[in-house]
ROSE-4610 file (N, C-alpha, C; in Angstrom, 1 decimal, always signed):
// ROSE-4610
residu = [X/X/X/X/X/X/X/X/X/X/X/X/X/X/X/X/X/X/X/X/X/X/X/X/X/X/X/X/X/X/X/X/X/X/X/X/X/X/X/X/X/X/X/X/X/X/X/X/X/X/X/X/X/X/X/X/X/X/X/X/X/X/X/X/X/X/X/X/X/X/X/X/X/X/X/X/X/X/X/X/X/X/X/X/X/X/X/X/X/X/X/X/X/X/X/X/X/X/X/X/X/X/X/X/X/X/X/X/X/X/X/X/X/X/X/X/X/X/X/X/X/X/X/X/X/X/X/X/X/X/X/X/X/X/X/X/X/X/X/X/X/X/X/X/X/X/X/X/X/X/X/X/X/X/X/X/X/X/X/X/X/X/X/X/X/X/X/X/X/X/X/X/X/X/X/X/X/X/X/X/X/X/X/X/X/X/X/X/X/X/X/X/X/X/X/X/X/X/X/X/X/X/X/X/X/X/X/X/X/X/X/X/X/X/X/X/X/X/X/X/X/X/X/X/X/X/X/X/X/X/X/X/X/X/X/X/X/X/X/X/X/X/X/X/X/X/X/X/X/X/X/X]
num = [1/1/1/2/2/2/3/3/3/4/4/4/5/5/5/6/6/6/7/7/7/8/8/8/9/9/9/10/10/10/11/11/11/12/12/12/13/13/13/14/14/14/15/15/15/16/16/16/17/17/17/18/18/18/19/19/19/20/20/20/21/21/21/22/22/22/23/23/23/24/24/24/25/25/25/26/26/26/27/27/27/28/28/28/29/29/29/30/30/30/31/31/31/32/32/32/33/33/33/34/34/34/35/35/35/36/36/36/37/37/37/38/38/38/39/39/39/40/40/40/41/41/41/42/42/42/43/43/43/44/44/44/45/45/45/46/46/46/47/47/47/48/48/48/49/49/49/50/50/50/51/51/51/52/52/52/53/53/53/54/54/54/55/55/55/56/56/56/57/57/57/58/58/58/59/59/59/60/60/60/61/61/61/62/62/62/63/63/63/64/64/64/65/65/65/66/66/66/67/67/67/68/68/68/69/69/69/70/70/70/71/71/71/72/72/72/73/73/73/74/74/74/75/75/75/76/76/76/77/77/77/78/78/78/79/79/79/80/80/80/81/81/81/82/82/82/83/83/83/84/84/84]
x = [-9.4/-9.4/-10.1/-9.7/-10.3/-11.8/-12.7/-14.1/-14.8/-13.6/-14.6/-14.4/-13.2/-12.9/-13.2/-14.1/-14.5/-13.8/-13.4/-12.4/-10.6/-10.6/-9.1/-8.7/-9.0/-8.3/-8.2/-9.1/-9.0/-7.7/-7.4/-6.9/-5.2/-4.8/-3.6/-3.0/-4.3/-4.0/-3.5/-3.7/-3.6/-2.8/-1.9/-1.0/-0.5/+0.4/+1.4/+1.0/-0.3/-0.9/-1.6/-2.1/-2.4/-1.6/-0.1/+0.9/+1.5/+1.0/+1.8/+0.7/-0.7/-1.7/-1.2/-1.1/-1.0/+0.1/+1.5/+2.5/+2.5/+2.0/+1.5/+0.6/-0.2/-1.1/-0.6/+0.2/+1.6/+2.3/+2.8/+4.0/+3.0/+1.8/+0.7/+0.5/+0.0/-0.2/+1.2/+2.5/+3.8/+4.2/+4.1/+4.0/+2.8/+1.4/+0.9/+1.4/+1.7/+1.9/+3.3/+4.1/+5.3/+5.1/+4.0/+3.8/+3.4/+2.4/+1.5/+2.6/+3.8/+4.4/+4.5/+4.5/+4.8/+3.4/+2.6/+0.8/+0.8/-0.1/-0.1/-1.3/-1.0/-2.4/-3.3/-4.2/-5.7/-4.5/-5.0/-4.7/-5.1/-6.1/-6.8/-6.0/-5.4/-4.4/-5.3/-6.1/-6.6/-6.6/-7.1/-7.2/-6.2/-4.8/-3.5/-3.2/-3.0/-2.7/-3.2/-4.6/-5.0/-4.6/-4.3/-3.8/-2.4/-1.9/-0.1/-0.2/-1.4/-1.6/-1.6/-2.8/-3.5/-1.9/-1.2/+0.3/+0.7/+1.3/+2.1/+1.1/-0.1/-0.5/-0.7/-0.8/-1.1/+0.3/+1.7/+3.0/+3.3/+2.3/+2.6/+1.8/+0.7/+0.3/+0.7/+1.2/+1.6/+2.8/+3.8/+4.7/+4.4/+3.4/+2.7/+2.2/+1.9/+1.3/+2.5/+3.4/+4.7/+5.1/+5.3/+6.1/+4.9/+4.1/+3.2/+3.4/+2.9/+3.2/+4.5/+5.8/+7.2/+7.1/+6.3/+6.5/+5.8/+4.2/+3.5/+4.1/+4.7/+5.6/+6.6/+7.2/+8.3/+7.3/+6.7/+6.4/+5.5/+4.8/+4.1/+5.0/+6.4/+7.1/+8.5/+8.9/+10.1/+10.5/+9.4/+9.3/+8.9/+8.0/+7.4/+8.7/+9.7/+10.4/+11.3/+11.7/+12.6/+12.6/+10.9/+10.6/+10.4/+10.4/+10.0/+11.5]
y = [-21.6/-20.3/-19.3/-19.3/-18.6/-18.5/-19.3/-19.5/-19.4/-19.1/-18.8/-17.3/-16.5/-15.0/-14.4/-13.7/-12.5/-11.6/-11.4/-10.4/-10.7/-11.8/-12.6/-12.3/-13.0/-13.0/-11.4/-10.7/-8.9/-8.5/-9.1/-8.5/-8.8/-10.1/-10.9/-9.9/-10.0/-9.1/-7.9/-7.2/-5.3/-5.4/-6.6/-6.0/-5.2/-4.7/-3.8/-2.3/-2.3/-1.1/-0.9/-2.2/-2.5/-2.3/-2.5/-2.1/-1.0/+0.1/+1.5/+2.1/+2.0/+2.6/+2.4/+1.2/+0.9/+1.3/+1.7/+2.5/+4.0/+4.4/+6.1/+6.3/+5.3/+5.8/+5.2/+4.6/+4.5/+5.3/+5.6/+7.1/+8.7/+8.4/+9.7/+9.5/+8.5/+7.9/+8.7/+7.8/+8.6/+9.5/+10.5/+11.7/+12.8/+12.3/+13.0/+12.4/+11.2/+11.1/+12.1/+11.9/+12.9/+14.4/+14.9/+16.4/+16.7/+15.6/+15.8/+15.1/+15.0/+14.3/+15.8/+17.1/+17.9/+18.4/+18.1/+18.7/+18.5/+19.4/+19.4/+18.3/+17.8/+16.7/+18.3/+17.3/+18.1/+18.3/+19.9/+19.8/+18.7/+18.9/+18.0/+16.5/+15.8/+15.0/+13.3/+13.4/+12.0/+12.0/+13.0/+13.3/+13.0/+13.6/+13.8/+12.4/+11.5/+9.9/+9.7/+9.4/+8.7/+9.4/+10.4/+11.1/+10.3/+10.5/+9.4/+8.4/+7.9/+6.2/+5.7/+6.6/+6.5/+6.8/+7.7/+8.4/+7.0/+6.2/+5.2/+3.5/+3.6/+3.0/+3.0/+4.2/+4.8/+4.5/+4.4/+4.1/+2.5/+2.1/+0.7/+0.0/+0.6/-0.1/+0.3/+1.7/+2.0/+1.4/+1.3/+0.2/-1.3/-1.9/-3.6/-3.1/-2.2/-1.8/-2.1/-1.4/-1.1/-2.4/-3.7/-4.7/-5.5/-5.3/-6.5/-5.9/-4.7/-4.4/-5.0/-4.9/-4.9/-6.8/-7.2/-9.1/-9.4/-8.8/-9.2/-8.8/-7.3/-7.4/-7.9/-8.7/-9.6/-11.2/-11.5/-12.7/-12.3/-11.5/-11.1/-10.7/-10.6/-10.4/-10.9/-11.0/-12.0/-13.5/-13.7/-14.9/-16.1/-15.6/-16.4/-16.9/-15.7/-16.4/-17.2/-17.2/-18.0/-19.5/-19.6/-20.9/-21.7/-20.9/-21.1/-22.1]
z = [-10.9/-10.3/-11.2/-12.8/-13.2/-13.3/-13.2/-13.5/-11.6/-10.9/-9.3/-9.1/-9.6/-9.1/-10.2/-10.3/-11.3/-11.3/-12.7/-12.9/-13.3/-12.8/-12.7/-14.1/-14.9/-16.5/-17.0/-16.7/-17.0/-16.0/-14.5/-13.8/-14.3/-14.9/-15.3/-16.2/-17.3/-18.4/-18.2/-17.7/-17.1/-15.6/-15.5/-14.3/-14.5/-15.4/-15.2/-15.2/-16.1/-15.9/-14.2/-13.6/-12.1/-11.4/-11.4/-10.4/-10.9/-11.9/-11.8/-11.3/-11.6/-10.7/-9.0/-9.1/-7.1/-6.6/-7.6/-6.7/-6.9/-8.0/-8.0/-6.7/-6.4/-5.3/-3.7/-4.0/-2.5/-3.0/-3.2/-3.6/-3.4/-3.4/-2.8/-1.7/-1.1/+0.1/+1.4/+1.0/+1.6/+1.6/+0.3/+0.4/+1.3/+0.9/+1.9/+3.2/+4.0/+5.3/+5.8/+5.0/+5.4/+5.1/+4.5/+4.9/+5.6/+6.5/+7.6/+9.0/+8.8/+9.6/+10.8/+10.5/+11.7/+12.0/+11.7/+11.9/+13.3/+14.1/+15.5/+15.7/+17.0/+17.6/+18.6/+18.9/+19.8/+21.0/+22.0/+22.9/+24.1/+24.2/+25.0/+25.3/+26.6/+26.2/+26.1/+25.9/+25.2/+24.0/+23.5/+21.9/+21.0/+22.1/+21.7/+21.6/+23.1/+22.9/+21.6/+21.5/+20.4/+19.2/+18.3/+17.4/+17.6/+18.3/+18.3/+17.9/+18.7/+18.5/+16.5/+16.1/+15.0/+14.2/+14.5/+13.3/+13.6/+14.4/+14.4/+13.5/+13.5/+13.4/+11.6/+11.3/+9.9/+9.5/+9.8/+9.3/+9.1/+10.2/+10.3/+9.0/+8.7/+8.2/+6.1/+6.3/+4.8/+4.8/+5.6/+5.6/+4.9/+5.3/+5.5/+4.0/+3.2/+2.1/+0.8/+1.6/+0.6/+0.6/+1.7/+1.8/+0.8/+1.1/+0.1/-1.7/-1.8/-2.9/-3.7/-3.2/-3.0/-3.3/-2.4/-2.7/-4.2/-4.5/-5.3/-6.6/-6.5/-7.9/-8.2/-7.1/-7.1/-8.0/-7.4/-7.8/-8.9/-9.3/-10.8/-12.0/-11.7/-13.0/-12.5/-11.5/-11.3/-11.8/-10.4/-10.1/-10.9/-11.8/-13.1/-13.8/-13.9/-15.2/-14.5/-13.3/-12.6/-12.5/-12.5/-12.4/-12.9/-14.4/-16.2/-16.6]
């Protein structure tokens, strides 16, 4: 694996510095979405649908963000010693 993914051995090295980068910028991410949680949509009522659509879609997916983040630091500093 190491000799097909470029970057791999630099990326192993520098997780921990890699996963306080990636939750400072999910912890920015939810913060701006919950300031923008009372922002008005377009009058116009298609605009509006789709503006709803996109807020539920934008939660679902910083959700699926947080749950992956939440696994991969599980098994990057957990799970290793578990199995050790």
């Amino acid at each position: 694996l190491a000799n097909n993914v470029p970057g791999y051995i630099w990326l192993t090295a520098h997780k921990v510095e890699l996963f306080i980068v990636a939750g400072i910028l999910l912890c920015v991410a939810m913060m701006a979405k919950y300031m923008a949680r009372n922002a008005p949509c377009p009058a116009d009522p298609a605009l509006a649908k789709a503006c709803t659509r996109l807020r539920r879609w934008g939660t679902v997916i910083l959700s699926l963000a947080v749950i992956l983040y939440l696994i991969g630091g599980f098994f990057a500093f957990f799970a290793a010693d578990l199995l050790l």
